[in-house]
C-alpha positions in Angstrom: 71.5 192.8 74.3 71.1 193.3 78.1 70.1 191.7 80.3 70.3 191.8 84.5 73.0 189.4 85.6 71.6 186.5 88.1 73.4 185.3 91.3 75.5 183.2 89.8 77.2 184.6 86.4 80.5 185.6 84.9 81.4 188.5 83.1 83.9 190.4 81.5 84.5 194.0 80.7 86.5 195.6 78.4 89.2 192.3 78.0 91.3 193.3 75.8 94.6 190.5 74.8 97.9 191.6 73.1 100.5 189.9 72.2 104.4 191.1 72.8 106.3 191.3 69.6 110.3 190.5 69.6 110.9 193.2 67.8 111.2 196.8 68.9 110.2 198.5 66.0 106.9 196.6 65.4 104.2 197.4 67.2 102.0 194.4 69.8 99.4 192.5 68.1 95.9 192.8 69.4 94.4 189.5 69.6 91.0 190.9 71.0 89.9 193.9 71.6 87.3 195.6 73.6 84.9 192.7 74.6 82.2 193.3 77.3 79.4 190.9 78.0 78.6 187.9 80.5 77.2 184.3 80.8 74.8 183.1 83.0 74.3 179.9 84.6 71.5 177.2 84.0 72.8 178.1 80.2 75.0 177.7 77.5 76.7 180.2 75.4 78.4 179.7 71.8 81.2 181.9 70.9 81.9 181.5 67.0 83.9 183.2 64.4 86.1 182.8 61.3 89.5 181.0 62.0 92.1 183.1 63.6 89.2 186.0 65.5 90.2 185.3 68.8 87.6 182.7 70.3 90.5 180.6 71.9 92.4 183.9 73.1 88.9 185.2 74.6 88.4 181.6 76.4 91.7 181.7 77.6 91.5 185.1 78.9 88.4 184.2 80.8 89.9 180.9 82.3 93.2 182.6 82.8 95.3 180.6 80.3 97.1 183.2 78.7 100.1 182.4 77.6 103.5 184.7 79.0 104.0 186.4 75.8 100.4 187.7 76.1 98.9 190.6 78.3 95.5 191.4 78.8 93.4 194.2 79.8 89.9 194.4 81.2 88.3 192.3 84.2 86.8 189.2 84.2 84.6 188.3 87.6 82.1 185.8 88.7 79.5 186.7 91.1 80.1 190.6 89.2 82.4 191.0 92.6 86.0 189.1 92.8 87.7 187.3 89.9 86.9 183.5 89.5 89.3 181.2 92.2 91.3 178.6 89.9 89.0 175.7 91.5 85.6 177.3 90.3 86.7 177.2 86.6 87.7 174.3 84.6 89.0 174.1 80.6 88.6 171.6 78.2 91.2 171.8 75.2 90.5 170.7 72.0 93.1 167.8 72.3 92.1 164.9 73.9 95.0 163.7 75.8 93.9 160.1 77.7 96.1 156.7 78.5 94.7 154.7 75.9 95.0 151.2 77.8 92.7 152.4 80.3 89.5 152.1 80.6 86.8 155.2 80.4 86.2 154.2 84.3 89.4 154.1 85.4 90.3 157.4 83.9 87.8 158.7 85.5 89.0 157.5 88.8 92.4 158.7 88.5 90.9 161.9 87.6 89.2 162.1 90.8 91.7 160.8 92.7 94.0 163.4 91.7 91.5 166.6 91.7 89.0 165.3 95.0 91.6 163.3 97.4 89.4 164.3 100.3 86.7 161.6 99.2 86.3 158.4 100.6 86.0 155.5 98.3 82.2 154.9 98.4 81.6 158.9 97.9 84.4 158.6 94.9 82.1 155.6 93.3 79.0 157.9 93.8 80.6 160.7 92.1 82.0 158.5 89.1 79.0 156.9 88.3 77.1 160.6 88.3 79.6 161.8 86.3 79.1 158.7 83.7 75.0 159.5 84.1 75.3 162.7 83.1 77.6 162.2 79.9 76.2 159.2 78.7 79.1 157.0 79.1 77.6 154.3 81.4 77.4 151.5 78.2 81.2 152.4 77.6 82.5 152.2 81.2 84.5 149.6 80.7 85.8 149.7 77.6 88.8 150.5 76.9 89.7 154.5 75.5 92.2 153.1 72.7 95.2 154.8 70.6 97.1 154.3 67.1 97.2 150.7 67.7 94.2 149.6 69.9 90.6 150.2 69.6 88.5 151.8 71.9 85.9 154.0 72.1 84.4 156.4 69.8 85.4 160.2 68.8 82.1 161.5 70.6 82.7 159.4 73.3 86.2 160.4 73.8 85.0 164.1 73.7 82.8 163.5 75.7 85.5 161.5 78.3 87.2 164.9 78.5 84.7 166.5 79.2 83.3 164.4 82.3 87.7 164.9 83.8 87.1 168.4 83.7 82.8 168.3 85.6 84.1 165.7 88.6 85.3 168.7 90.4 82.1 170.7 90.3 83.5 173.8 89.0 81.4 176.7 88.7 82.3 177.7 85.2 83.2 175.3 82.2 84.7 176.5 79.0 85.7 174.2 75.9 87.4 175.2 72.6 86.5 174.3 69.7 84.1 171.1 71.5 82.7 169.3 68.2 85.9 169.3 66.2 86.6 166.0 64.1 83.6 165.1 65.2 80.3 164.5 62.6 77.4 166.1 63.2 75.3 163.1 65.1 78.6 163.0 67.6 78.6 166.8 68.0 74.9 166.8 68.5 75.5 164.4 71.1 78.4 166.7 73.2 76.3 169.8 73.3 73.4 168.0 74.7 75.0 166.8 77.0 76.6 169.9 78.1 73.3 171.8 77.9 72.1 169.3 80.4 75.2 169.8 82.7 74.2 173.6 82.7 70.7 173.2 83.1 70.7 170.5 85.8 73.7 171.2 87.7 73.3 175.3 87.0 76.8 175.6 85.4 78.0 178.4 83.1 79.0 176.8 80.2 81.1 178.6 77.6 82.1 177.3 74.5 83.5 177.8 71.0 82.4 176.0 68.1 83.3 175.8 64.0 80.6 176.1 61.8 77.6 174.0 63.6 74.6 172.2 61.8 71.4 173.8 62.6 70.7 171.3 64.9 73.4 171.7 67.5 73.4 175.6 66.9 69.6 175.5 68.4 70.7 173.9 71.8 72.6 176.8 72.0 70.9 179.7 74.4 73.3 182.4 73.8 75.7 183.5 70.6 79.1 186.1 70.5 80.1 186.5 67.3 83.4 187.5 66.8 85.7 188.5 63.8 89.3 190.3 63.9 89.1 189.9 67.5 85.7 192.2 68.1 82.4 191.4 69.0 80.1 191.6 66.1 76.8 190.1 68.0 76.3 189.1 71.6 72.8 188.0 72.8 70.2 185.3 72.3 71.2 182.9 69.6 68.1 183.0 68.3 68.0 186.6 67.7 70.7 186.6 65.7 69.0 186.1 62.6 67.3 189.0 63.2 69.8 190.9 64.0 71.0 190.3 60.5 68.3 190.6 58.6 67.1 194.0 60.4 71.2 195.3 59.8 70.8 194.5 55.8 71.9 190.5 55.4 69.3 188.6 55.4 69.5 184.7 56.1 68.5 182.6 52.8 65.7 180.2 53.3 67.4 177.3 53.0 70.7 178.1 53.7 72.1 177.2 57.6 72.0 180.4 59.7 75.6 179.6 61.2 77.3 179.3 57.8 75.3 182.5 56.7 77.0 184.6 59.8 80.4 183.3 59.4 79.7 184.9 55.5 79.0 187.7 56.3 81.6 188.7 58.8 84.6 186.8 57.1 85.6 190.1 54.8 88.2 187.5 52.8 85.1 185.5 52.1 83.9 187.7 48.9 87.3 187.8 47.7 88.4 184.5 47.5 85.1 183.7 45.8 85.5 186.2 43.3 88.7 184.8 42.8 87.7 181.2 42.1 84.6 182.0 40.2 87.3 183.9 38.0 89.0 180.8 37.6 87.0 178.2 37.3 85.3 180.8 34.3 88.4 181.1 32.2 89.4 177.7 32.7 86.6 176.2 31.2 86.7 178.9 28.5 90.3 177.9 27.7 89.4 173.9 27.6 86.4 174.9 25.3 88.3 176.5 22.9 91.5 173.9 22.7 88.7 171.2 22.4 86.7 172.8 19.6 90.3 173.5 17.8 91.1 169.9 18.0 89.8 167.1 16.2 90.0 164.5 19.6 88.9 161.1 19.5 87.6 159.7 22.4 90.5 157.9 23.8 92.6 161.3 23.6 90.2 163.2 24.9 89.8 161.4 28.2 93.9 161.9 28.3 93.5 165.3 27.6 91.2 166.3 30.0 92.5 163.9 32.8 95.7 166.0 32.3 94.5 169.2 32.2 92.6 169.1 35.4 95.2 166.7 37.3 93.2 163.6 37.1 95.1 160.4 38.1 94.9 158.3 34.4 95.6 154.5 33.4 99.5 153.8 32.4 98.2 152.8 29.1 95.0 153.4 27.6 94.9 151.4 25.1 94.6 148.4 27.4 91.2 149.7 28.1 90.5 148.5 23.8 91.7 145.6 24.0 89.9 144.9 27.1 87.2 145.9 25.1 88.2 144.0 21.9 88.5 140.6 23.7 85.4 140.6 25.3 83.3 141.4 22.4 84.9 138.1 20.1 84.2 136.0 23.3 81.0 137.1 23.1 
């Protein structure tokens, strides 16, 4: 989908990431292949895809993460002229790494210390407490972030925490991977609103990759790739996607949620491993059908029977169940 690039975007052309094999007689894996596009700022963009496509290889190509083993091909530019500086783009992992007897304040102003040393101490405050604004931490400033063996704060809140290290140095371009995982869906709701906000208010490009979103959070999204075996499937307006599928044959069910429906239909293991279990779970209950019509099974034996066959986890002795059962009804 194409659209004229504003004065602030970033795009990439033709990246394309392989990885060096040890061995001569194998050939380099391609991690992804081919992919042209660019994201604008004042938005946010979803990049989503089956596990093992290529969405954290493509974010690290674009924030220049790429690990030594890996090569990649293409250009990536902001502006559409030079390549991004290292201080204009910032990357949130999906490990959330924090000292857990500090405070969500005071990592924050270590953070700052560390990334803005030119600040005075009253403009340091100024840009903490913005920071805390705009991610919604201002009610758990002062608590403290917690690990194994102290409480603190929350899972969306702790996302949410690494997120707000990464924005106190104003970079131009913000990418996350995998942002809403381990969280539930009111938490992940939660993180992309706030990062829709940072790209709207602060007119950031915001790109990030996400697993298998509720409807909800995949609406705060302005722009979708799709990729799958390391190539783009879709790239455009989120909400055209569904279009887009139904106009290329795979129409989205009514009540089923668009994001699942994509990651069907461009997983190609998906069919298979369906078939497979469908298979399965058919001749298994065919086989306990016919072993339970053969047998005469009382009701004790029966629950044995079928607790074993399927794995269940069964009383030591059922029969303690009867006399349970037996005692109660000469008291009463």
């Amino acid at each position: 989908m194409a659209r004229s690039c504003r004065s602030r975007c970033l795009v990439w052309e033709d990246v394309t990431v392989t990885l060096a094999n040890g061995k001569k007689e194998k050939k380099n894996k391609c991690l992804v292949s081919g992919l042209t596009g660019l994201a604008e700022s004042h938005r946010i963009m979803a990049v989503m895809g089956p596990s093992g496509s290529g969405k954290s290889t493509f974010l690290d190509a674009l924030a220049g993460r790429l690990s030594p083993q890996a090569s990649m091909a293409g250009k990536v530019l902001l502006r559409g002229g030079s390549p991004p500086p290292a201080g204009e783009k910032s990357y949130v992992t999906q490990e959330d790494v924090f000292l857990g007897t500090l405070t969500v304040k005071e990592t924050l102003y270590f953070g700052a210390r560390l990334r803005l040393p030119e600040l005075t101490t009253a403009e340091l405050d100024e840009a903490i407490d913005e920071t805390l604004t705009k991610m919604g931490l201002e009610e758990c400033a002062d608590n403290t972030i917690g690990n194994w063996h102290l409480r603190g704060i929350s899972g969306g809140e702790r996302r949410r925490l690494s997120i707000a290290v990464e924005i106190l140095a104003q970079p131009q371009v913000l990418c996350l991977d995998e942002a809403t995982t381990g969280l539930d869906s009111a938490a992940a709701f939660f993180v992309v609103q706030a990062l829709r906000n940072v790209a709207r208010r602060d007119g950031k490009i915001v790109v990030c990759s996400i697993h298998q979103p509720t409807d909800d959070v995949f609406r705060l999204f302005d722009d979708l790739l799709l990729i799958s075996a390391g190539e783009a499937v879709y790239f455009g307006d989120s909400q055209g996607a569904v279009k887009f599928f139904a106009d290329s044959g795979f129409p989205c069910p009514t009540r089923r949620n668009p994001p699942d429906h994509f990651l069907r239909c461009i997983t190609p293991e998906f069919d298979q491993v369906f078939a497979a279990l469908k298979q399965t779970q058919r001749r298994n209950y065919v086989v306990s059908y016919l072993d339970i019509k053969q047998r005469p099974f009382s009701l004790p034996s029966l629950f044995l029977y079928l607790a074993r066959r399927h794995g269940y986890r069964i009383p030591t002795d059922i029969n303690c169940l009867k006399c349970n059962r037996n005692s109660q009804q000469q008291m009463g």
